[in-house]
KEBA-914635 format. One line per 8 residues: their letters; for each residue x, y, z of N, C-alpha, C. Coordinates in Angstrom, 2 decimals, m for minus. Layout:
% KEBA-914635
A) X,Y,Z,X,Y,Z,X,Y,Z  ...;
END
This chain:
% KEBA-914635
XXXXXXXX) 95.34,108.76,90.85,96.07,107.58,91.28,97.18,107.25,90.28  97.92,106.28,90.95,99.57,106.00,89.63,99.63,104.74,89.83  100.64,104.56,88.47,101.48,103.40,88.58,101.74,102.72,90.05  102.14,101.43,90.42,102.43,100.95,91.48,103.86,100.91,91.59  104.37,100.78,90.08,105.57,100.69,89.92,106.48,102.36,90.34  106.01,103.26,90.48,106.53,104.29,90.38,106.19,104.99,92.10  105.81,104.51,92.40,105.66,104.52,94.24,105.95,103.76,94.53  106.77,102.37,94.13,107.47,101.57,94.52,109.11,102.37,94.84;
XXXXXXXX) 109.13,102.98,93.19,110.59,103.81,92.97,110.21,104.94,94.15  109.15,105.63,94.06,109.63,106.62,95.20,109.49,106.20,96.51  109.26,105.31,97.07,109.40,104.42,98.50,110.68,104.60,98.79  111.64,103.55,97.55,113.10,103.67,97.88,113.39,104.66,97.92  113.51,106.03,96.92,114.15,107.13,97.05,113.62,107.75,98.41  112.47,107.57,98.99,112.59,108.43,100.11,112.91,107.88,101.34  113.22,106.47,101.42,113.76,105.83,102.60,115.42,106.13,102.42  115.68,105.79,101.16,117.08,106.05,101.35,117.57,108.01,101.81;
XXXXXXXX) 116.45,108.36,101.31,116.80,109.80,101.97,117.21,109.70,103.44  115.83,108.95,103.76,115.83,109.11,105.16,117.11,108.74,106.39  117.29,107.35,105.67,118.48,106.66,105.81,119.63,107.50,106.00  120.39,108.12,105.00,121.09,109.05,104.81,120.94,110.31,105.54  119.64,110.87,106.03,119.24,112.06,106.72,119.44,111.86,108.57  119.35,110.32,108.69,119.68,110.22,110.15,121.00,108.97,110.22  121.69,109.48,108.76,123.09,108.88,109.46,122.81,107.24,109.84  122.08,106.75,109.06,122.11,105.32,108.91,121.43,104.49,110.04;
XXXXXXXX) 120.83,105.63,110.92,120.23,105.13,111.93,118.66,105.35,111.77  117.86,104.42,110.79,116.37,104.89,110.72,115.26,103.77,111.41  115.13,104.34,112.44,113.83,103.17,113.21,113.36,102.52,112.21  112.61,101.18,112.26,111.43,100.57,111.43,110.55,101.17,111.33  109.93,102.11,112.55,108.61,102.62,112.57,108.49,103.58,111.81  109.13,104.42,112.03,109.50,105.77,110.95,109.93,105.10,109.53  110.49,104.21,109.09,110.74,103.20,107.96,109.00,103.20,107.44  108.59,102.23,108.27,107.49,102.15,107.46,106.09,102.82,107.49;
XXXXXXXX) 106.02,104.39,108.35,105.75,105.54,107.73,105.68,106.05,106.55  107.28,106.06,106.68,107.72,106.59,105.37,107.15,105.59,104.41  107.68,104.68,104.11,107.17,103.54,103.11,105.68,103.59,102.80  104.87,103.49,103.60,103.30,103.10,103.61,102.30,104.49,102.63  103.23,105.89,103.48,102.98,107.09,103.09,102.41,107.00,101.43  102.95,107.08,100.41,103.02,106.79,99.04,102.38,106.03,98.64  101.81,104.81,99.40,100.99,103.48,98.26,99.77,104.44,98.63  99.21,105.38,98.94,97.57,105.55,98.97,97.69,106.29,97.63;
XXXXXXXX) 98.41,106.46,96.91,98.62,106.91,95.54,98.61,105.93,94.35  98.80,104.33,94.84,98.31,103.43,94.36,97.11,103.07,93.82  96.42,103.09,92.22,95.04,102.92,91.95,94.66,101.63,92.06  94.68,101.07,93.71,94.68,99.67,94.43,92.96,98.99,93.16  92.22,99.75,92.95,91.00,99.12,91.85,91.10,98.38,90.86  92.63,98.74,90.62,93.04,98.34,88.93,94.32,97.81,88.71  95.24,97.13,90.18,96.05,96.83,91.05,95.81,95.29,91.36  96.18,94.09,90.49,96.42,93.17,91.26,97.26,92.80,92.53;
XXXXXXXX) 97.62,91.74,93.56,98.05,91.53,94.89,98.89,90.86,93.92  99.35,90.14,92.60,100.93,89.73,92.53,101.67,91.03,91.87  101.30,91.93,91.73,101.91,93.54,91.44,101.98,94.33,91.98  101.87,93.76,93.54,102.03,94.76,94.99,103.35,94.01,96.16  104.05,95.00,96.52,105.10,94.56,97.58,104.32,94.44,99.05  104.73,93.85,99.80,103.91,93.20,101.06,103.38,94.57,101.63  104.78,95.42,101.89,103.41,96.56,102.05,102.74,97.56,101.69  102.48,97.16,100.32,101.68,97.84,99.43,100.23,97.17,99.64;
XXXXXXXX) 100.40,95.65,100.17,99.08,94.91,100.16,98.52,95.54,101.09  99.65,95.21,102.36,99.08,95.50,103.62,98.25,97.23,103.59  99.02,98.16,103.04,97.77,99.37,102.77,96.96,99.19,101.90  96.89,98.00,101.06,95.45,97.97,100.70,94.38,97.63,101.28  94.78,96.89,102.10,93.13,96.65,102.93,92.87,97.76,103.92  93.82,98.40,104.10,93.99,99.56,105.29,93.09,100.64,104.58  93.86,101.18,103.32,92.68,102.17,102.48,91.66,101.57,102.15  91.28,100.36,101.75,90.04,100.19,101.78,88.91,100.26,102.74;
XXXXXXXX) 89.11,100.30,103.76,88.66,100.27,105.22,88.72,101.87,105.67  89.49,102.86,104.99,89.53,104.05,105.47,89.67,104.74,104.51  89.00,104.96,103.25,89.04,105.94,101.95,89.29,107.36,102.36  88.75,107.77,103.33,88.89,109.23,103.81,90.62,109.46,103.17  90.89,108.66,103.64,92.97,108.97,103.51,93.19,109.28,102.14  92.72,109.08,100.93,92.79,109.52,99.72,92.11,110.63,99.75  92.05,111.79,100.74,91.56,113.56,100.76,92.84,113.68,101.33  93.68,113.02,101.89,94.15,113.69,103.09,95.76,114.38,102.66;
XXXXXXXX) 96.42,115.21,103.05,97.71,115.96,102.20,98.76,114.37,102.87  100.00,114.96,102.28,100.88,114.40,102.09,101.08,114.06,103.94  101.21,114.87,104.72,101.80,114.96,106.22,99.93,114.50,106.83  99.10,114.69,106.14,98.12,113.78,107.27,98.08,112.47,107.05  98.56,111.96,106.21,98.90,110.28,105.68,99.47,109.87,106.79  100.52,110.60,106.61,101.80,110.12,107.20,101.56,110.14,109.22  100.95,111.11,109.43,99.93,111.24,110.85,99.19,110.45,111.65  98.02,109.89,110.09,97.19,109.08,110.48,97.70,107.98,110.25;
XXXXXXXX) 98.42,107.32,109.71,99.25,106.19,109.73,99.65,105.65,110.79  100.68,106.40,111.41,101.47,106.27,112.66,100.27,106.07,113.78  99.34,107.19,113.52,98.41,106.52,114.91,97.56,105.76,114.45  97.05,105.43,113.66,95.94,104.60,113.28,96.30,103.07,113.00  97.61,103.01,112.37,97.81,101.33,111.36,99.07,101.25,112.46  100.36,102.08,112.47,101.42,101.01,113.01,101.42,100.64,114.26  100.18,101.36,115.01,100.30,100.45,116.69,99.16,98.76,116.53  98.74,98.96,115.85,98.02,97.39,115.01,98.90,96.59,114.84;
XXXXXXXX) 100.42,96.66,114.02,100.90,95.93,114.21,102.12,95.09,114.99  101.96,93.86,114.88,102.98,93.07,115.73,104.68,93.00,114.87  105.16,92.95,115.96,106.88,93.07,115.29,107.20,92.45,114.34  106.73,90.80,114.06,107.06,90.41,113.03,107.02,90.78,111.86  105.43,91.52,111.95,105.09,91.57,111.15,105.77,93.35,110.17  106.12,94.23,111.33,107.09,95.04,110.86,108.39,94.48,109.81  109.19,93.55,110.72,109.81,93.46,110.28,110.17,92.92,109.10  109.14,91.96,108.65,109.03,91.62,107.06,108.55,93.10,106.45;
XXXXXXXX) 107.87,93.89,107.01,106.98,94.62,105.46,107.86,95.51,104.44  109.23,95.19,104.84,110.47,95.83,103.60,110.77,94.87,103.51  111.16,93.71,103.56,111.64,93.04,102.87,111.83,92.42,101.67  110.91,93.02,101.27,110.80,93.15,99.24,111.47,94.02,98.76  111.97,94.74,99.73,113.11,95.46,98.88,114.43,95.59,98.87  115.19,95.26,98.18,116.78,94.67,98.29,117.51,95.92,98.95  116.97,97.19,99.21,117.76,97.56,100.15,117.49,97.56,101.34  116.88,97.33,102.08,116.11,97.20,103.49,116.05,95.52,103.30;
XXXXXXXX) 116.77,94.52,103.01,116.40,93.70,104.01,116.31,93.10,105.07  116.25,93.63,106.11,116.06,93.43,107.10,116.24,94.53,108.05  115.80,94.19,109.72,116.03,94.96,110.75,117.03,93.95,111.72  117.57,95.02,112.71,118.76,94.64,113.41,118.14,94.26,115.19  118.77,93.67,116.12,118.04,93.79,117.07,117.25,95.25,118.44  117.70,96.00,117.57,117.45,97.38,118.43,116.17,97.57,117.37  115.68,97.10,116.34,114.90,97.78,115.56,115.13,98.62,114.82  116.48,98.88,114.29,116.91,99.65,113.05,116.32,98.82,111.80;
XXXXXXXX) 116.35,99.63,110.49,116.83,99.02,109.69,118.20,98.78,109.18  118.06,96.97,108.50,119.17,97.10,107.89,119.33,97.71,106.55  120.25,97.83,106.03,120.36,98.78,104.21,121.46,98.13,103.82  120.74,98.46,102.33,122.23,98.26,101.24,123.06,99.61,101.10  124.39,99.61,101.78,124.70,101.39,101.57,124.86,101.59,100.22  125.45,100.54,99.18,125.51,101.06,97.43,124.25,101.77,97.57  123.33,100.78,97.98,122.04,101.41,96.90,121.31,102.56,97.44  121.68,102.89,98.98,121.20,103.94,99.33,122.07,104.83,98.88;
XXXXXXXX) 123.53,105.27,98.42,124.13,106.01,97.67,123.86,106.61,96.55  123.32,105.09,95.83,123.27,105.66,94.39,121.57,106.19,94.34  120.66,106.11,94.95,119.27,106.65,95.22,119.78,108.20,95.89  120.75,108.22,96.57,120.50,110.02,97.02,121.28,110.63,96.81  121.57,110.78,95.11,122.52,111.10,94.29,121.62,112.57,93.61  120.49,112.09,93.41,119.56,113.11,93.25,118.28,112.82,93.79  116.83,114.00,93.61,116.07,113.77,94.51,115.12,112.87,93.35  113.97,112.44,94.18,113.08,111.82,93.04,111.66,112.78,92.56;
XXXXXXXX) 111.59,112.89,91.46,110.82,113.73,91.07,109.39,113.29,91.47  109.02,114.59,92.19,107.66,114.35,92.94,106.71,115.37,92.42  106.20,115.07,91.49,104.60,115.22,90.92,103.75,114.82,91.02  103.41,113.98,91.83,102.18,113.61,92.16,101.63,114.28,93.90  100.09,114.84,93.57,99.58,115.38,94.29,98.60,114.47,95.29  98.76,114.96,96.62,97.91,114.51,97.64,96.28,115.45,97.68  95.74,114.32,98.47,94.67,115.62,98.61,94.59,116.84,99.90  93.55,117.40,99.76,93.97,118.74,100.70,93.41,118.90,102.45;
XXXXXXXX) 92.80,117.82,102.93,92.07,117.45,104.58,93.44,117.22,105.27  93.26,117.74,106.20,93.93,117.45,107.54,93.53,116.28,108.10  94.40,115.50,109.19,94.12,114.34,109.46,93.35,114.54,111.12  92.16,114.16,111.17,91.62,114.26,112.30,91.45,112.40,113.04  92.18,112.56,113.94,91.99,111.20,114.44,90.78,110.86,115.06  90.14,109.57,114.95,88.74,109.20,115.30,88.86,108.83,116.59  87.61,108.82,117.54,87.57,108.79,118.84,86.78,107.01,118.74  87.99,106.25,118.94,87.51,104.53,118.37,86.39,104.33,119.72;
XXXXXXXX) 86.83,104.81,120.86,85.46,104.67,121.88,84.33,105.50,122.01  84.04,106.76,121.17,82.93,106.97,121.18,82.36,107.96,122.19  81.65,108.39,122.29,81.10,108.76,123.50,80.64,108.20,124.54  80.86,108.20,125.57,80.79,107.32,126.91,79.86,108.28,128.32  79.24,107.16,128.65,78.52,107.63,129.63,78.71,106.20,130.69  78.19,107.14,132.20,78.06,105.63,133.05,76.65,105.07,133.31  76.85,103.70,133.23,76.09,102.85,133.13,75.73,102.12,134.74  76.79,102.23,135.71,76.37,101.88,136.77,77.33,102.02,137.66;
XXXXXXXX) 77.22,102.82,139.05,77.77,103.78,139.94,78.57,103.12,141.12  78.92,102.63,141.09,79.58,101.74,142.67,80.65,102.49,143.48  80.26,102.17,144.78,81.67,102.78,145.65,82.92,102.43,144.95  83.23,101.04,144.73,84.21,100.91,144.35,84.24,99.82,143.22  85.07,99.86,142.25,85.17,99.34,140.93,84.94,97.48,141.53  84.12,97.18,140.29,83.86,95.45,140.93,84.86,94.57,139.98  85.75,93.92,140.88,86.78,93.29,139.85,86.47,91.73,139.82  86.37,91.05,138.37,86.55,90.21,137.56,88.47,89.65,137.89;
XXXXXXXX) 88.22,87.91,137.74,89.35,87.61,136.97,89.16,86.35,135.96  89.75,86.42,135.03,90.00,85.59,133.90,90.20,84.13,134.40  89.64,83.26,133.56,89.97,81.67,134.18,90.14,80.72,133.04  91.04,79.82,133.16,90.71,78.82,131.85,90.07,77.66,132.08  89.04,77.19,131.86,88.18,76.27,131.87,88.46,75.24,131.15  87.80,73.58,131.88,88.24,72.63,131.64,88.21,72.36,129.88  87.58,72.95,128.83,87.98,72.96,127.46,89.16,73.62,126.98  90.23,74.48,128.45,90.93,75.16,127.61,90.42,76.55,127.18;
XXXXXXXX) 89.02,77.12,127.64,88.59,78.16,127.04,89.24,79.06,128.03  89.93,79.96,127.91,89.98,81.75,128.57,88.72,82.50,128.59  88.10,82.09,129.52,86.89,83.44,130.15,86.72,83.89,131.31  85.88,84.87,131.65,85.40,85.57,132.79,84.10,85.49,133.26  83.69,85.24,134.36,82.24,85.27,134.54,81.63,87.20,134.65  81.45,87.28,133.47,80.96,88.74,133.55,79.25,88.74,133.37  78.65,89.28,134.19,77.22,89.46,133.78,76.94,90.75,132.93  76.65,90.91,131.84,76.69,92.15,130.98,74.88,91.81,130.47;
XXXXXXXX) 74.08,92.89,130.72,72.78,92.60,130.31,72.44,93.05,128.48  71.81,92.56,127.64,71.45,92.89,126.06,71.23,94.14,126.34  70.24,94.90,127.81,70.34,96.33,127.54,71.36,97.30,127.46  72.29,96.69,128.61,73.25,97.15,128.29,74.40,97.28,127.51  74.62,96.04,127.06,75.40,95.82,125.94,74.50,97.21,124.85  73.46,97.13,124.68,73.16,98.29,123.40,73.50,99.71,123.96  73.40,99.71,125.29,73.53,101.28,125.48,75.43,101.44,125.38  75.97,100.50,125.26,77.16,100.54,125.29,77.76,100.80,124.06;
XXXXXXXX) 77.30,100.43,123.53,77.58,99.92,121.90,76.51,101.16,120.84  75.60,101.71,121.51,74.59,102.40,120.91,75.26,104.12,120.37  76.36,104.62,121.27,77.07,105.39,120.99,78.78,105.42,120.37  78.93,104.27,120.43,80.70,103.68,120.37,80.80,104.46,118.92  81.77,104.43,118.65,82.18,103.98,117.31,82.03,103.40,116.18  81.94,104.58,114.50,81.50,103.68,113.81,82.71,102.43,113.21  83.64,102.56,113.52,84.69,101.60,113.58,84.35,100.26,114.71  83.87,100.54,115.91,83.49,99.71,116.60,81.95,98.74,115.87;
XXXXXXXX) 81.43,99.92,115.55,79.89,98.92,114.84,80.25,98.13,113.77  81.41,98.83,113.26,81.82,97.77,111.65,82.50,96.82,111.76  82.95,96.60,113.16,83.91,95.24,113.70,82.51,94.42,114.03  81.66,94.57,114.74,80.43,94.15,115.04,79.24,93.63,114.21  79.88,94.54,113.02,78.77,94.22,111.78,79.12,92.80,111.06  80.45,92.53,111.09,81.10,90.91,110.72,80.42,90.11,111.86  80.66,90.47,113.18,80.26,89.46,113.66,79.54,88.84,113.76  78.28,89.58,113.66,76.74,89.42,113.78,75.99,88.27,112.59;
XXXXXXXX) 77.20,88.02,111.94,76.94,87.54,110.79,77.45,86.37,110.58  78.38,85.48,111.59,78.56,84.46,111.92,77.67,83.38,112.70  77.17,82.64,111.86,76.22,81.93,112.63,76.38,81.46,114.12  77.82,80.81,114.09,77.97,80.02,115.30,78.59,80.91,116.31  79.35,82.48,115.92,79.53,83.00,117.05,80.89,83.18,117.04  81.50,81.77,116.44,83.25,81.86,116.79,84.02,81.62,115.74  84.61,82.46,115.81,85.55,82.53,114.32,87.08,83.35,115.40  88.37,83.54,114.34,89.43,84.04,114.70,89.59,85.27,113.90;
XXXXXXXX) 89.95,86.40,114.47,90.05,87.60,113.45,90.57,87.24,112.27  91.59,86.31,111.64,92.00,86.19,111.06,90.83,85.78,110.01  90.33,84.50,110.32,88.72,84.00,109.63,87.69,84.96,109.14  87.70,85.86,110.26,87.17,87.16,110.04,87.48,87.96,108.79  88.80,88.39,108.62,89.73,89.01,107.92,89.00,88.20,106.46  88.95,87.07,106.37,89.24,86.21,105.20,88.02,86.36,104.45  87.13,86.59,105.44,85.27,86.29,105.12,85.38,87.76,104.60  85.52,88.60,105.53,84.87,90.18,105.07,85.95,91.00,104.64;
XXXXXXXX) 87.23,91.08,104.68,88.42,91.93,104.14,88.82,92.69,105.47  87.98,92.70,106.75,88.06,93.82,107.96,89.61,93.42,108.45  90.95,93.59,108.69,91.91,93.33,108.67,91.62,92.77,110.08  92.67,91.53,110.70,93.13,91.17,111.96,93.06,92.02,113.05  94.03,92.72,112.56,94.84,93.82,113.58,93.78,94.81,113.88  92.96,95.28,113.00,92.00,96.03,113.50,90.91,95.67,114.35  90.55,94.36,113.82,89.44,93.73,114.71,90.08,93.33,116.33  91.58,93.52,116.44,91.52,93.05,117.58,92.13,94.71,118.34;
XXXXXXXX) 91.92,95.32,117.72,92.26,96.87,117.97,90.45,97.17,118.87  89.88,97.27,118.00,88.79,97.81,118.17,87.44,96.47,119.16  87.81,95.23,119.37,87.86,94.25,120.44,88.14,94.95,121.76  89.41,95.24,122.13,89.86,96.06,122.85,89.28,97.24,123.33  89.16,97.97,122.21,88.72,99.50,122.93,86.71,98.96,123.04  86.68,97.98,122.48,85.21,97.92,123.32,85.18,97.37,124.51  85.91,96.69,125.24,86.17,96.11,125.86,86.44,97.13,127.19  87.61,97.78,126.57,87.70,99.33,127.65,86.29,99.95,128.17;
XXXXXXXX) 85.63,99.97,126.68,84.63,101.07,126.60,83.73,100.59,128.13  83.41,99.20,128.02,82.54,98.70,128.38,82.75,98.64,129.90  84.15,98.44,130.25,84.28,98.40,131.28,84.35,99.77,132.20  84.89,101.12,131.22,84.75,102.32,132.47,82.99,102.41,132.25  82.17,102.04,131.43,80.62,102.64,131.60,80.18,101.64,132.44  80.97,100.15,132.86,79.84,100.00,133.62,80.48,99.43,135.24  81.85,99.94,135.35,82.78,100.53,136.45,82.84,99.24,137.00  83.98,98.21,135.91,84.52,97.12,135.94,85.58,97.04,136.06;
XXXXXXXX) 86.40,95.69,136.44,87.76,95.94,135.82,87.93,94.49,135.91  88.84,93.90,135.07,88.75,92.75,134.60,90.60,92.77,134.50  91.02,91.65,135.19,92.24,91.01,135.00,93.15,89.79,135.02  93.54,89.19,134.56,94.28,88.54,133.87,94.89,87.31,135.50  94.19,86.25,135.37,94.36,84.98,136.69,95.62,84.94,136.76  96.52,84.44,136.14,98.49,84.21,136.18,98.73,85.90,136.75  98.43,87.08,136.21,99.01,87.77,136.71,97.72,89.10,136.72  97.77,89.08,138.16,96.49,89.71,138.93,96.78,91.62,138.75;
XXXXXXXX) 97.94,92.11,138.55,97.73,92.99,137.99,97.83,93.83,136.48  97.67,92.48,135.67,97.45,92.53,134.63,96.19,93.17,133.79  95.44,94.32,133.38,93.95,94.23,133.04,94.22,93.65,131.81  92.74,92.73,131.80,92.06,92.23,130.44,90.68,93.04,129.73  91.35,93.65,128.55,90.30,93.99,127.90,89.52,93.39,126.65  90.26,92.99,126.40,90.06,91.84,124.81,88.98,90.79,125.39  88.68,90.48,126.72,87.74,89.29,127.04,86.65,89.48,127.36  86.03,91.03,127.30,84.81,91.38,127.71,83.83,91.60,126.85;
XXXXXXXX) 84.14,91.54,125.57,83.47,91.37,124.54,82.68,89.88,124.37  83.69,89.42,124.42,83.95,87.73,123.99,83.41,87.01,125.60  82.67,85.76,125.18,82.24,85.07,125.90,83.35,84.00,126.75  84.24,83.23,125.37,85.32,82.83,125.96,86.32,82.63,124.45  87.27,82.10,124.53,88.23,82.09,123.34,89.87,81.11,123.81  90.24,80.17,122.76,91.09,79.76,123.35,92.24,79.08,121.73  93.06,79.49,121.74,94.00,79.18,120.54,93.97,77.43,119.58  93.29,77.18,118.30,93.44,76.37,117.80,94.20,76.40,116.31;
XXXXXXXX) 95.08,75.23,116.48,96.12,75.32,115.07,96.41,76.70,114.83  96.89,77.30,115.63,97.81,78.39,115.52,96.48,80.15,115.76  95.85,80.07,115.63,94.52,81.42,115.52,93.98,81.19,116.68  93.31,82.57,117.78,92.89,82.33,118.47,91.69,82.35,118.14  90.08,81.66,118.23,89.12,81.45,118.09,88.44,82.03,119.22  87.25,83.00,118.86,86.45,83.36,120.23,85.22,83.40,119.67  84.53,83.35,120.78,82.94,82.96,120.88,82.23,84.90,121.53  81.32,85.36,120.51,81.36,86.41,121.40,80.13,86.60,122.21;
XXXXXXXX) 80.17,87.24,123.14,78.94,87.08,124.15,77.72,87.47,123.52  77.04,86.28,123.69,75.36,86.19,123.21,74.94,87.95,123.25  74.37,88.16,124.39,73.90,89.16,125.22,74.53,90.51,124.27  75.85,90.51,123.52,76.65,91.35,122.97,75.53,91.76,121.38  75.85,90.39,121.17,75.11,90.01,119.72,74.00,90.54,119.35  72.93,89.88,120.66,71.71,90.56,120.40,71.60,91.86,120.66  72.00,92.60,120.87,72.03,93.70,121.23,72.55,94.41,119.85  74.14,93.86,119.14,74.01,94.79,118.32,72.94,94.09,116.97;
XXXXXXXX) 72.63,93.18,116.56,71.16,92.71,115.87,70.31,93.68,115.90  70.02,94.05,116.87,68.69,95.32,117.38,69.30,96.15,117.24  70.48,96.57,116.79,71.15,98.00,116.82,71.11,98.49,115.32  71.92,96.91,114.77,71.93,97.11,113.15,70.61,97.49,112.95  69.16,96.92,112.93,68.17,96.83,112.70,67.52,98.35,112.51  67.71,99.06,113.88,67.25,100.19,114.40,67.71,101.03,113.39  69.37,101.22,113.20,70.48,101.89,112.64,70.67,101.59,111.23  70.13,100.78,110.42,70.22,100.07,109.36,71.61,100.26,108.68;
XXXXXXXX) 72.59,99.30,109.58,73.71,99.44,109.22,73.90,98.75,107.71  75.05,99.16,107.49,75.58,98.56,105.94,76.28,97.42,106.00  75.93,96.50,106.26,76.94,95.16,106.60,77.19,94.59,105.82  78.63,94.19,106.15,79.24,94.03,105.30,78.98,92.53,104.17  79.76,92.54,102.93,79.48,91.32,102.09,80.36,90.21,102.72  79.70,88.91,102.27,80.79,87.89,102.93,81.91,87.69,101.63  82.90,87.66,101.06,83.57,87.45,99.85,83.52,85.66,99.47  83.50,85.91,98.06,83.71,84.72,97.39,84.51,83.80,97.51;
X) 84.37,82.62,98.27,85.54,81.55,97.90,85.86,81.11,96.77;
END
């Protein structure tokens, strides 16, 4: 592992490459590829958060959550990145994660970045000396749903729609049984069980990923990544389909987990289905999962 300061310097030198390599036209996404690529070289252990640029933080909770990526070479970083972390995030949140650096500040409305051309000049004047080694695994992407089987056979798919109820809550009347919820959940994903493993651990049920995020370190974006693909999961095994009341050919997958959920002071808050819970309780139990610590206030 290195300095933070010195994968900071090679961030810039290789964006401004990049910059320069497509003629001043470099997506954000490919931006912060490139960018993100380099902090897993960060010794994030020995690494305070006021000696990290926003997205140096932001891959810290990312490698912490996925150590495998410190085996992985230089081009499976950069692989598993793109499919794993940047469809997690939301635009805004792209568009700040250079902004700590005075040449990228900012993006344009097509989603370029913007640049400082001095400073991308005087950065690809020469190259930046790259001695530091990756490790040697290929990047194999994880199957976040798991193995899937069907759970129950119908002529034709039974459709659900979403409703908001007189509290304001967004739910569905879905009947999902504890057995099934485990046979659902009994093969998923161990990414799916470790979103599950926070939950289980909330007394009252309802918290906002974000709350989530705060209690256990499990990032937002992932918990509502992997929300989702259970949500999918659940619905081709048990040959559902669930969509969205304002707009009927909309599918909802994010609500089949969750009992109901509805936005307070800015976070959306959800309640997740009992029937879900107990099920994974008896799963952890069976499985003697590793669940997670709650962190120190």
């Amino acid at each position: 592992m290195t300095d933070p300061k010195w994968v900071f310097s090679r961030i810039q030198f290789d964006l401004a490459s990049a910059i320069k390599t497509n003629n001043g036209q470099l997506h954000i996404d490919d931006a912060l590829i490139i960018a993100g690529t380099p902090c897993v070289l960060v010794d994030f252990a020995n690494v305070s958060d006021i000696e990290l640029k926003y997205i140096a933080r932001a891959m810290r909770h990312f490698f912490k959550r996925n150590p495998r990526y410190t085996r992985f070479t230089k081009e499976a970083v950069s692989e598993g990145l793109r499919l794993n972390w940047l469809p997690n995030l939301e635009d805004e949140e792209k568009f700040a994660m250079l902004a700590d650096f005075k040449m990228t500040p900012g993006v344009d409305a097509d989603g370029y970045v913007i640049y400082d051309e001095e400073i991308v000049n005087r950065l690809t004047i020469k190259d930046h000396p790259d001695n530091e080694r990756y490790g040697s695994e290929n990047y194999t992407r994880v199957n976040l749903n798991g193995t899937m089987k069907r759970l129950r056979n119908s002529p034709t798919s039974q459709k659900f729609y979403s409703v908001v109820n007189d509290d304001g809550y967004i739910t569905a009347n879905i009947n999902i049984t504890v057995d099934e919820w485990y046979s659902i959940i009994q093969d998923a994903s161990p990414l799916i069980k470790e979103y599950l493993a926070c939950y289980i651990q909330i007394p009252d049920l309802i918290a906002s990923p974000k709350e989530v995020e705060e209690m256990f370190g499990l990032m937002a974006d992932c918990i509502n990544a992997r929300n989702t693909a259970l949500g999918r999961r659940a619905q081709r095994m048990l040959d559902i389909e669930v969509y969205d009341n304002e707009d009927k050919d909309k599918r909802r997958y994010w609500s089949t987990a969750m009992l109901k959920g509805r936005e307070e002071n800015n976070l959306f808050h959800w309640i997740m289905r009992p029937e879900l819970i107990e099920a994974a309780k008896r799963l952890a139990k069976e499985e003697n999962w590793n669940l997670p610590q709650k962190k120190q206030k």
